[in-house]
TORDO-608236 format. One line per field, with one value per atom (N, C-alpha, C, O): residue in one letter; atom name; x, y, z. Coordinates in Angstrom, 1 decimal, padded with zeros to 4 digits. Each point is the difference from the previous one (the first is absolute). Layout:
code: A ...
site: CA ...
x: X ...
y: Y ...
z: Z ...
END
This chain:
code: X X X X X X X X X X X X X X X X X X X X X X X X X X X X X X X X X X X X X X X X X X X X X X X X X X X X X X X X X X X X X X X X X X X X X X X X X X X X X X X X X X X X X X X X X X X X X X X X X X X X X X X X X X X X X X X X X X X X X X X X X X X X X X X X X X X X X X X X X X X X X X X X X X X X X X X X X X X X X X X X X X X X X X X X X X X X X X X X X X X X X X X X X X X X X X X X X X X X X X X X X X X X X X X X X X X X X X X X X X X X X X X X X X X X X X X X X X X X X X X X X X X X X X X X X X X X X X X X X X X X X X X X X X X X X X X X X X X X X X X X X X X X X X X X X X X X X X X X X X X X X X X X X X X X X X X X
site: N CA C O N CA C O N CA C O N CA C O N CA C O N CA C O N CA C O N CA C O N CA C O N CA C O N CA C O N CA C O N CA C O N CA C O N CA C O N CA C O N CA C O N CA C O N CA C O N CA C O N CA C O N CA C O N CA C O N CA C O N CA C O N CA C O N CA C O N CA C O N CA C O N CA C O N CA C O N CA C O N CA C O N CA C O N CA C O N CA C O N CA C O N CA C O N CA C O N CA C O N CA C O N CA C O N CA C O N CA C O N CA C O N CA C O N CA C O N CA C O N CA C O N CA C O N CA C O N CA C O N CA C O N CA C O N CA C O N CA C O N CA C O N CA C O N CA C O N CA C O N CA C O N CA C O N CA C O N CA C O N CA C O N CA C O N CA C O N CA C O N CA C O N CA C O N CA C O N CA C O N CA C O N CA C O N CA C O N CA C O N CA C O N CA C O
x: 027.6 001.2 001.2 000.1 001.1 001.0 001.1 000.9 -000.9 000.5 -000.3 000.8 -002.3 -000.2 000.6 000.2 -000.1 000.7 001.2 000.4 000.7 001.2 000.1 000.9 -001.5 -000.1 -000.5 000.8 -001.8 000.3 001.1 000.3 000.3 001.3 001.2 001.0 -001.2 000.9 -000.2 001.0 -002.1 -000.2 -000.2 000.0 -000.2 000.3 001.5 000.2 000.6 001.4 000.8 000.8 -001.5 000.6 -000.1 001.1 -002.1 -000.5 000.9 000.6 -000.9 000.4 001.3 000.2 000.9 001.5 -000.2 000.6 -001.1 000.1 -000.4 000.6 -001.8 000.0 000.8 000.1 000.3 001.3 001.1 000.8 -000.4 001.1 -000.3 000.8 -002.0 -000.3 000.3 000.6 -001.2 -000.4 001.8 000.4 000.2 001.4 000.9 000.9 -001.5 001.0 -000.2 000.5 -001.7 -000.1 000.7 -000.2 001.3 000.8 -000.5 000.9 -002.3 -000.3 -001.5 -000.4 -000.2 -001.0 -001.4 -001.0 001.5 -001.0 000.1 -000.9 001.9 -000.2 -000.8 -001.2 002.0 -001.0 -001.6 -000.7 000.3 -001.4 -000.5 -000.8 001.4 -000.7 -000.2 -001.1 002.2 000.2 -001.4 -000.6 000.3 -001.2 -001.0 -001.0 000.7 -001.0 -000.3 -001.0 002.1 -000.3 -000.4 -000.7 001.0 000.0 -001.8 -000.5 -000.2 -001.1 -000.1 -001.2 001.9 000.2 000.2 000.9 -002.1 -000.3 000.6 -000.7 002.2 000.7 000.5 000.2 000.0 000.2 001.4 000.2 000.7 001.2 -000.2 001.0 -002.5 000.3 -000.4 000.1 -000.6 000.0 001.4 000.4 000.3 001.6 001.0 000.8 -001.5 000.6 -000.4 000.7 -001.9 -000.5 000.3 000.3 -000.3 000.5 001.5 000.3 000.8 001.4 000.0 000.7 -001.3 -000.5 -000.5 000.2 -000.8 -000.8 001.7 000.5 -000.1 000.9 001.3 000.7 -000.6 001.0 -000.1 000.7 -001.6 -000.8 000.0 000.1 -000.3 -000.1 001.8 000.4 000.3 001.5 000.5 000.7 -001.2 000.7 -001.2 000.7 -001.8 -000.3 000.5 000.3 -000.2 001.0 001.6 000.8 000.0 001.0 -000.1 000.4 -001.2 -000.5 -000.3 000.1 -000.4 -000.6 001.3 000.2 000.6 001.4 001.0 000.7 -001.0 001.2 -000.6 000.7 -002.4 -000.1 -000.2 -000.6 001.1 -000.2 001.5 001.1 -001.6 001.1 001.5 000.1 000.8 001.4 000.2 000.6 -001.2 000.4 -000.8 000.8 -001.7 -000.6 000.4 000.3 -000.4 001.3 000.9 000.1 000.9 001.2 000.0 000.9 -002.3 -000.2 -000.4 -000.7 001.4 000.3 -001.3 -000.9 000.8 -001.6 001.1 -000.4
y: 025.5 000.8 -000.8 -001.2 001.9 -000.8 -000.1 -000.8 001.4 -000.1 -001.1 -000.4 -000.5 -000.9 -001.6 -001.2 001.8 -000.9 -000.3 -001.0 002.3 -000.3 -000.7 -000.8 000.9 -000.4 -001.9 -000.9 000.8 -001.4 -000.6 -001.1 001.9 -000.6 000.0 -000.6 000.9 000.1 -001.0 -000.2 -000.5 -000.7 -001.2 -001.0 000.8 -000.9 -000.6 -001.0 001.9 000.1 -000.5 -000.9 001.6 -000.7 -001.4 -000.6 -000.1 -001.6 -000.9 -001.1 002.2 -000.9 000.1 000.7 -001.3 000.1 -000.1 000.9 -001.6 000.3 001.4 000.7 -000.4 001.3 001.1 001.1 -001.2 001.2 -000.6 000.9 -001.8 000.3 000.6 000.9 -001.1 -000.1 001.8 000.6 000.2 001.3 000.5 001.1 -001.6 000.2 000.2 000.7 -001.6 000.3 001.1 000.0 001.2 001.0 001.0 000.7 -000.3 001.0 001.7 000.8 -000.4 001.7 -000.9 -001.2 002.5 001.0 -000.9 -000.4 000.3 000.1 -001.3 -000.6 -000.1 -001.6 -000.6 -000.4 000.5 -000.4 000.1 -000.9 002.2 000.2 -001.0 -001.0 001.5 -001.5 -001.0 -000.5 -000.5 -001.1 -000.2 -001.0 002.0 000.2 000.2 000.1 000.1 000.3 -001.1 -000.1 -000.9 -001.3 -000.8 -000.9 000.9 -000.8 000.1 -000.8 002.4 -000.1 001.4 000.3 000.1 000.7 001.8 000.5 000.1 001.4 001.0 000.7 -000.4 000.7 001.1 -000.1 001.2 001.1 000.9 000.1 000.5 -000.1 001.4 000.6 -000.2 001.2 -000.7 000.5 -001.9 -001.0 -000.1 000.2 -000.5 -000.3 001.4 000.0 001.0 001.1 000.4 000.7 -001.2 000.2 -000.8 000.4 -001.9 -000.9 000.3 000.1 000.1 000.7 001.5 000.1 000.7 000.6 000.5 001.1 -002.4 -000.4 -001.1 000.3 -001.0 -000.5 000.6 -000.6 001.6 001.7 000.3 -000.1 000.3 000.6 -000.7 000.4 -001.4 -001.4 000.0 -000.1 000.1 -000.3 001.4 -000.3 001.7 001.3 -000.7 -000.8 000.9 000.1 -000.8 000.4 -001.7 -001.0 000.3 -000.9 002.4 000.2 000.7 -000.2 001.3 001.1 -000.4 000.8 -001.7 -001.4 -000.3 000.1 -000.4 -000.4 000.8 -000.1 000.9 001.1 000.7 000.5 -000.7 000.8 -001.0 000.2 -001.3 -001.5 000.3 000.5 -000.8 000.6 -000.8 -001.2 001.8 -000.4 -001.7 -000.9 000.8 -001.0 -000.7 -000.9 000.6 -001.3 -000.4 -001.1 002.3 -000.2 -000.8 -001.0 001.2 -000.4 -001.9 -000.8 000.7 -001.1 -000.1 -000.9 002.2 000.6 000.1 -000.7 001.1 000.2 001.2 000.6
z: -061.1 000.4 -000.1 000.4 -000.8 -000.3 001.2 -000.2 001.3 001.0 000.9 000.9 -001.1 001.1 -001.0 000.3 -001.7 -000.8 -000.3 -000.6 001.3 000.5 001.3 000.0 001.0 001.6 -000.9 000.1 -000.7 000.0 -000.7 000.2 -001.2 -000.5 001.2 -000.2 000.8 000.8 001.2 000.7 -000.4 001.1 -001.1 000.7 -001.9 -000.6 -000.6 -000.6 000.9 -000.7 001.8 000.2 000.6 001.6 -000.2 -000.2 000.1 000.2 -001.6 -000.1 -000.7 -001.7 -000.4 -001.0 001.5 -000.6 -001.5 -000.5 -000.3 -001.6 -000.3 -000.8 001.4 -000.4 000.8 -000.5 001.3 000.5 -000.7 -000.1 -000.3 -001.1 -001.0 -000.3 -000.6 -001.1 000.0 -001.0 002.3 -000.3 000.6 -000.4 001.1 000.4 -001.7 -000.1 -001.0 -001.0 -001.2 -001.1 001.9 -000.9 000.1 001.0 -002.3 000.3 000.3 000.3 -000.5 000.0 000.3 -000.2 000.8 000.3 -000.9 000.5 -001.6 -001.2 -000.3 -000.5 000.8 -000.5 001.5 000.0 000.9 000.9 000.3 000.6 -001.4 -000.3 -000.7 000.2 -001.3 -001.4 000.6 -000.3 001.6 000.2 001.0 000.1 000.6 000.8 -000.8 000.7 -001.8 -000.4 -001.2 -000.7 000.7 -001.1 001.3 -000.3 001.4 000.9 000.5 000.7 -001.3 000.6 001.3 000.3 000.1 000.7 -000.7 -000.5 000.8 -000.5 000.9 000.9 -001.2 001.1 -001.4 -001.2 002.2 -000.6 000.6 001.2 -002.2 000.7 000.8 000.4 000.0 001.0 001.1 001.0 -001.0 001.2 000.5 001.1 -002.2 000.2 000.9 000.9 -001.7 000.9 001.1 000.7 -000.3 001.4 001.0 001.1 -001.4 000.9 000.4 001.2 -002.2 -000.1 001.1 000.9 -001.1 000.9 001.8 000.6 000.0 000.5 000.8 001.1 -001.6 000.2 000.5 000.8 -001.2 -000.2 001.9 001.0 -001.1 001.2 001.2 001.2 -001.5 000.9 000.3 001.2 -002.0 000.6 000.9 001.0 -001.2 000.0 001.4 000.6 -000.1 001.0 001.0 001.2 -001.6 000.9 000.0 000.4 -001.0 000.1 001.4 001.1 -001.5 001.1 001.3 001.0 -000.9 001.5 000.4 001.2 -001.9 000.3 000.8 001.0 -001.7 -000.1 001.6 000.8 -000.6 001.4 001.2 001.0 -001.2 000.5 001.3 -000.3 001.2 001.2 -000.1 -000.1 000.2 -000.5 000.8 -000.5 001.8 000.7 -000.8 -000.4 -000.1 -000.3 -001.4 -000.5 000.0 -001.6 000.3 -000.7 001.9 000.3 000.8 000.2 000.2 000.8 001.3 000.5 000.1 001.6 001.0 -000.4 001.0 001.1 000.8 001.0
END
């Protein structure tokens, strides 16, 4: 499955600054792929759209947390 093959590029791209640059200088979608898949890594760009996704969701829920997060502690206050 190509989803547990993005989760290790990605926990290898945490630890490996050459390779988070290397993958930081792809301009689209489709070069980044190639560059994961010369690199060895069998990722699929509906992995790409699901993690982008997934990530989506994760910010809009932690907006929603915020937003009902009680005004005094937003503010600092007790």
């Amino acid at each position: 499955m190509s989803w547990s093959e993005l989760q290790r590029l990605v926990e290898e791209a945490e630890t490996d600054g050459s390779l988070r640059r290397g993958l930081r200088r792809c301009r689209s979608q489709r070069e980044l792929l190639m560059a994961c898949r010369r690199l060895g890594y069998r990722i699929q760009a509906l992995d790409l759209r699901h993690a982008r996704a997934l990530e989506r969701q994760e910010r809009e829920r932690i907006t929603r947390a915020d937003r009902w997060c009680a005004p005094e502690i937003r503010q600092g206050g007790g």
